[in-house]
C-alpha positions as CSV (number, residue, x, y, z in Angstrom):
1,X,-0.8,35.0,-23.5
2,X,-4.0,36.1,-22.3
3,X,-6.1,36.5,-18.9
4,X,-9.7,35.1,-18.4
5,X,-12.0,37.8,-16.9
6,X,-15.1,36.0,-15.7
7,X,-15.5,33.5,-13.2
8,X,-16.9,30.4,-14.8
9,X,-12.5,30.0,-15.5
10,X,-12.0,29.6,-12.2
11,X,-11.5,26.5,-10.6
12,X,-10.7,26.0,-6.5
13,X,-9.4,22.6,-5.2
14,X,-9.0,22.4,-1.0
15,X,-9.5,20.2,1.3
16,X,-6.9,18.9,4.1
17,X,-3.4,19.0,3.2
18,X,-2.3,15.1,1.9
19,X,-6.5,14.3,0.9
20,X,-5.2,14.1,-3.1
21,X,-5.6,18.1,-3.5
22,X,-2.3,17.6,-6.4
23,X,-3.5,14.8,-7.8
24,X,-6.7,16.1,-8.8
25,X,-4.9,19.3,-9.9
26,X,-2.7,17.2,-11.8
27,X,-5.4,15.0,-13.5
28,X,-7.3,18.3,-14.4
29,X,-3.9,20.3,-15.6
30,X,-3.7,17.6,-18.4
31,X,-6.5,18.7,-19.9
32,X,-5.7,21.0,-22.8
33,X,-8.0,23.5,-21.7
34,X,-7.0,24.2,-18.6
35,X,-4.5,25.3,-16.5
36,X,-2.9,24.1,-13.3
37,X,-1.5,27.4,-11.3
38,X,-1.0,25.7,-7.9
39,X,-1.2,26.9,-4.7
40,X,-2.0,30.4,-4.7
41,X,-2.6,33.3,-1.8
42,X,-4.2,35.3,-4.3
43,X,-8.2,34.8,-2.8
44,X,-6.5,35.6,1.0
45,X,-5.0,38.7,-0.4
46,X,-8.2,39.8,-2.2
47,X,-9.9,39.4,0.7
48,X,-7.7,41.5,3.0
49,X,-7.0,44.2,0.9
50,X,-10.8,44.3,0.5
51,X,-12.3,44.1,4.0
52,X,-10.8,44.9,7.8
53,X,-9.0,41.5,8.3
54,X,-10.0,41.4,11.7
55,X,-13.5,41.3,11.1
56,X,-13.7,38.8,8.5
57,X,-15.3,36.0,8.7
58,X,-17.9,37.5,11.4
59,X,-18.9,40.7,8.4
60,X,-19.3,38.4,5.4
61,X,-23.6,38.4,6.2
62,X,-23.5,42.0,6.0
63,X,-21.5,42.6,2.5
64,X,-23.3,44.1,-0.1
65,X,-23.1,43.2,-3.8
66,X,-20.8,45.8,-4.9
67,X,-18.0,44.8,-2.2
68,X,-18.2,41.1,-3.1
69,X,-17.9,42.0,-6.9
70,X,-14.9,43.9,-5.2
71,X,-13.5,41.3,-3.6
72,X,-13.7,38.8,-6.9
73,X,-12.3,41.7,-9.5
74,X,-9.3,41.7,-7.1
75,X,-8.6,38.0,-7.2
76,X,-9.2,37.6,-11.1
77,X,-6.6,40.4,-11.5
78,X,-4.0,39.1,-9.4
79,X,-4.4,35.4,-11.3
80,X,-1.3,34.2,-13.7
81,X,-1.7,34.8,-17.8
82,X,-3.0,31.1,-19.3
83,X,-1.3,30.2,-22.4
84,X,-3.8,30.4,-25.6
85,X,-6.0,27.6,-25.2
86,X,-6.6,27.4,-22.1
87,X,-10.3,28.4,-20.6
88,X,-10.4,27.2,-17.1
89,X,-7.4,27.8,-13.9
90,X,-7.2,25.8,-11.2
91,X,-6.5,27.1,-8.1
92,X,-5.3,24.3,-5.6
93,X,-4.7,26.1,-2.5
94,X,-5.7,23.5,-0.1
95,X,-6.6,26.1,2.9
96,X,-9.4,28.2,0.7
97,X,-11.8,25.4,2.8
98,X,-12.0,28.8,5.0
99,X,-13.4,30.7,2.3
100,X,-16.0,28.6,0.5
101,X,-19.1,30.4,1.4
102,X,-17.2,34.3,0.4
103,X,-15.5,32.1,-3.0
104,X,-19.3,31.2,-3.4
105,X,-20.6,34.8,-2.9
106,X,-18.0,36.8,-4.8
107,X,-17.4,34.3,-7.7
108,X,-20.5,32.9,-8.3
109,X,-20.0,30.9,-11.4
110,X,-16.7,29.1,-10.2
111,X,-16.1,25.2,-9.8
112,X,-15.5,24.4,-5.9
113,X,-14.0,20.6,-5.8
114,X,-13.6,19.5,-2.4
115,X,-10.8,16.5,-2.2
116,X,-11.1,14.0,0.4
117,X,-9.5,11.4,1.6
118,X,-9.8,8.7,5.0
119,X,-9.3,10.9,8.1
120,X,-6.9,9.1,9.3
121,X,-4.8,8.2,6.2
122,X,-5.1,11.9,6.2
123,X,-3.6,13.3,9.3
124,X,-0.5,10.1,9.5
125,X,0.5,11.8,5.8
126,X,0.4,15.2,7.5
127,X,2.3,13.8,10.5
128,X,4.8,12.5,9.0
129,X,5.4,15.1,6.2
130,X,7.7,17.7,7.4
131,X,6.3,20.9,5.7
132,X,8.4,24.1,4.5
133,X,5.8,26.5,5.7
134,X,3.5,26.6,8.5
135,X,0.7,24.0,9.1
136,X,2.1,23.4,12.6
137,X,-0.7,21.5,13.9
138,X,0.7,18.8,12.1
139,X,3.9,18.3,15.0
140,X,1.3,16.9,17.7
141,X,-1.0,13.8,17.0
142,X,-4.0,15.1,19.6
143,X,-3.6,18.7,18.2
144,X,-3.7,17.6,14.5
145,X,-7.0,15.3,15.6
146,X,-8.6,18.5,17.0
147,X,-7.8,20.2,13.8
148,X,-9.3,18.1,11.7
149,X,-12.3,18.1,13.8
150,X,-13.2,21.4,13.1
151,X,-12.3,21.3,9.7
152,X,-14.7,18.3,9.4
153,X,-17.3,20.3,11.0
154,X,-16.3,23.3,8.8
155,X,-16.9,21.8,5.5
156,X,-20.2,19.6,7.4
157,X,-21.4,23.5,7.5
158,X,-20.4,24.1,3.5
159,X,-22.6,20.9,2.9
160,X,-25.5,22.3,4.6
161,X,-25.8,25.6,3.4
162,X,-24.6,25.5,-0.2
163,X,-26.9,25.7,-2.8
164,X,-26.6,22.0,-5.3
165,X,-23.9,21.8,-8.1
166,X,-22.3,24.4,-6.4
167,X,-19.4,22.5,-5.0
168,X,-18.6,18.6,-5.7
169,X,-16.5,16.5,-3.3
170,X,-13.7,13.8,-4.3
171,X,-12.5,10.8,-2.5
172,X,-9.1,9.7,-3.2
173,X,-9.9,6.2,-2.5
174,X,-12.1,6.4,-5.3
175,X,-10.0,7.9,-7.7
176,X,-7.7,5.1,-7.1
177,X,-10.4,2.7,-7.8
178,X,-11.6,3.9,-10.8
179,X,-10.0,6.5,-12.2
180,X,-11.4,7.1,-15.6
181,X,-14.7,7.4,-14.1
182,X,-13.6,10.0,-11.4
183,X,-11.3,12.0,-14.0
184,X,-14.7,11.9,-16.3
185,X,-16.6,13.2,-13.6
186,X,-14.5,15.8,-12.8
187,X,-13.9,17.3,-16.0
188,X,-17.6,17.3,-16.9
189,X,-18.1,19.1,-13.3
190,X,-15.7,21.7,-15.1
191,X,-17.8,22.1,-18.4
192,X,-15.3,20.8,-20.4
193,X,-15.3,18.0,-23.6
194,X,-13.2,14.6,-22.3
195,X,-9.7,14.0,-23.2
196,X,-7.6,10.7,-22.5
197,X,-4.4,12.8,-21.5
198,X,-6.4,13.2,-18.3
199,X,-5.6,9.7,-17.0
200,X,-2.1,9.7,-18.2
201,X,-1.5,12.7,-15.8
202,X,1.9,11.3,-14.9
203,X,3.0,12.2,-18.1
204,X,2.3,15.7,-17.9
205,X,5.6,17.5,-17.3
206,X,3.8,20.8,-15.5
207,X,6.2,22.0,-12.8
208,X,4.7,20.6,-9.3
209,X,6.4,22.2,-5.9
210,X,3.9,20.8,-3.6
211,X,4.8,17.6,-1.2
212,X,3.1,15.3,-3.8
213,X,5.0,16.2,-6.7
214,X,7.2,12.8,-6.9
215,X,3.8,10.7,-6.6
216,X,2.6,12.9,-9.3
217,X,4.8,11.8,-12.1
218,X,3.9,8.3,-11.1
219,X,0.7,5.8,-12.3
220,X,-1.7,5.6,-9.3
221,X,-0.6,2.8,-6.6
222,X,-2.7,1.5,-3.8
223,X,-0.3,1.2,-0.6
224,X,-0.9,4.5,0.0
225,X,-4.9,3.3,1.2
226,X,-5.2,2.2,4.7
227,X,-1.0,2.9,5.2
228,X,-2.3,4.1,9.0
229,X,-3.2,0.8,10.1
230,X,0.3,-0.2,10.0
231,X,1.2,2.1,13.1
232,X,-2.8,1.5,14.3
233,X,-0.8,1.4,18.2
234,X,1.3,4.7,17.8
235,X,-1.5,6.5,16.1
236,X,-4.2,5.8,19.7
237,X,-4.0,9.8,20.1
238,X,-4.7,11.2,17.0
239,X,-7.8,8.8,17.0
240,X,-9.0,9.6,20.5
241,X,-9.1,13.5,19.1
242,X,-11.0,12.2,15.5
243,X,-13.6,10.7,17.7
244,X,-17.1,11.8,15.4
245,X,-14.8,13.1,12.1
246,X,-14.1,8.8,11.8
247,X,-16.7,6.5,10.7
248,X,-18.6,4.2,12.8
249,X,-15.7,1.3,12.2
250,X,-12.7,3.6,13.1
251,X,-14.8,5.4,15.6
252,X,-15.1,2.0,17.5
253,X,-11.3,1.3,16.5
254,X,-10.7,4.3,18.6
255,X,-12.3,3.5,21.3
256,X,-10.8,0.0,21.7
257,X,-7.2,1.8,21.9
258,X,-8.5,3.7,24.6
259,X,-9.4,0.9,26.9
């Protein structure tokens, strides 16, 4: 076994919880070369036992280059041993959408993929997904809907401000479509030569201990795409609180439940 020391390994997947964060893992972890590590804490603990915790984000414009070099020496070393063969490690913690500028700053070289997936689609899965640990914006529709708000406007921010190539942004919906040409996409986002095991990622027998590791060992399905329409009535809070994060037909969707 053997560690990779330099950033160009590194991989982050986030997003919102349910957008298709362990799929993508899933469809990448297939890949002989690389290696699926799941949700790790390991960038929020390099950050605090780096800086003062209670001045992070606000101090991140005044870091100088040896502290962020800190800050990404303490990640790599906390990262799992890959099995020979394996060059790249994918880090699907869907919650480092907090830290893409600092991931940006202190690991310069690594892949950012952002998943996505339809707002609302997105926030009915959370809803209705009991989780084991935290996340508990996800009990009240109109508190989930302002969540996502400003994690919308969050990664709006990201958009603006980061430099091209350096992070690349998935839609589920499209992956369902066509999934050769997404899983193609992603893998030559990651550097890497294409292999067909990366479609037959249900066949991969990686452990998975997220929510989405039944759908995982499955081939791709489509009732999972526009599911929220089916409780359009029930849902009129959560898409009062989207409001701007929904597209212009949702959006007016919204505001017909209102009246």
């Amino acid at each position: 076994m053997r560690r990779r020391r330099s950033s160009p390994a590194q991989i982050f997947v986030l997003g919102m919880p349910r957008s298709g964060s362990t799929l993508i893992e899933q469809i990448l972890a297939s890949h002989p070369q690389i290696h699926g590590a799941g949700e790790l804490t390991d960038f929020d603990t390099a950050v605090s036992s780096t800086l003062n915790a209670a001045e992070y984000p606000e101090c991140v414009a005044s870091l100088d280059g040896i502290t962020l070099r800190r800050i990404g020496q303490s990640y790599l070393a906390r990262l799992p041993a890959m099995a020979d063969g394996r060059i790249r490690i994918v880090d699907k913690m869907p919650g480092n959408y907090l830290n893409v500028g600092l991931i940006r700053l202190a690991l310069p070289n690594a892949k950012i993929i952002h998943t996505m997936r339809d707002p609302i689609d997105t926030c009915m899965s959370c809803y209705s997904k009991l989780f084991t640990l935290g996340h508990h914006y996800t009990y009240h529709l109109e508190e989930l809907g302002r969540f996502y708000r400003g994690y919308s406007e969050l990664m709006n921010h990201w958009r603006r401000v980061l430099p091209p190539g350096a992070m690349i942004e998935v839609s589920y919906e499209e992956v369902v479509n066509d999934l050769e040409g997404q899983a193609r996409r992603l893998i030559d986002y990651c550097g890497l030569p294409w292999d067909d095991r990366c479609i037959d990622f249900h066949g991969n027998s990686r452990p998975v201990k997220t929510a989405s590791s039944v759908q995982v060992r499955k081939p791709l399905f489509r009732s999972s795409l526009q599911r929220w329409r089916r409780y359009e009535s029930e849902l009129a809070p959560l898409l009062r609180e989207l409001g701007k994060a929904l597209g212009a037909t949702d959006a007016r969707r919204s505001q017909e439940l209102q009246g």
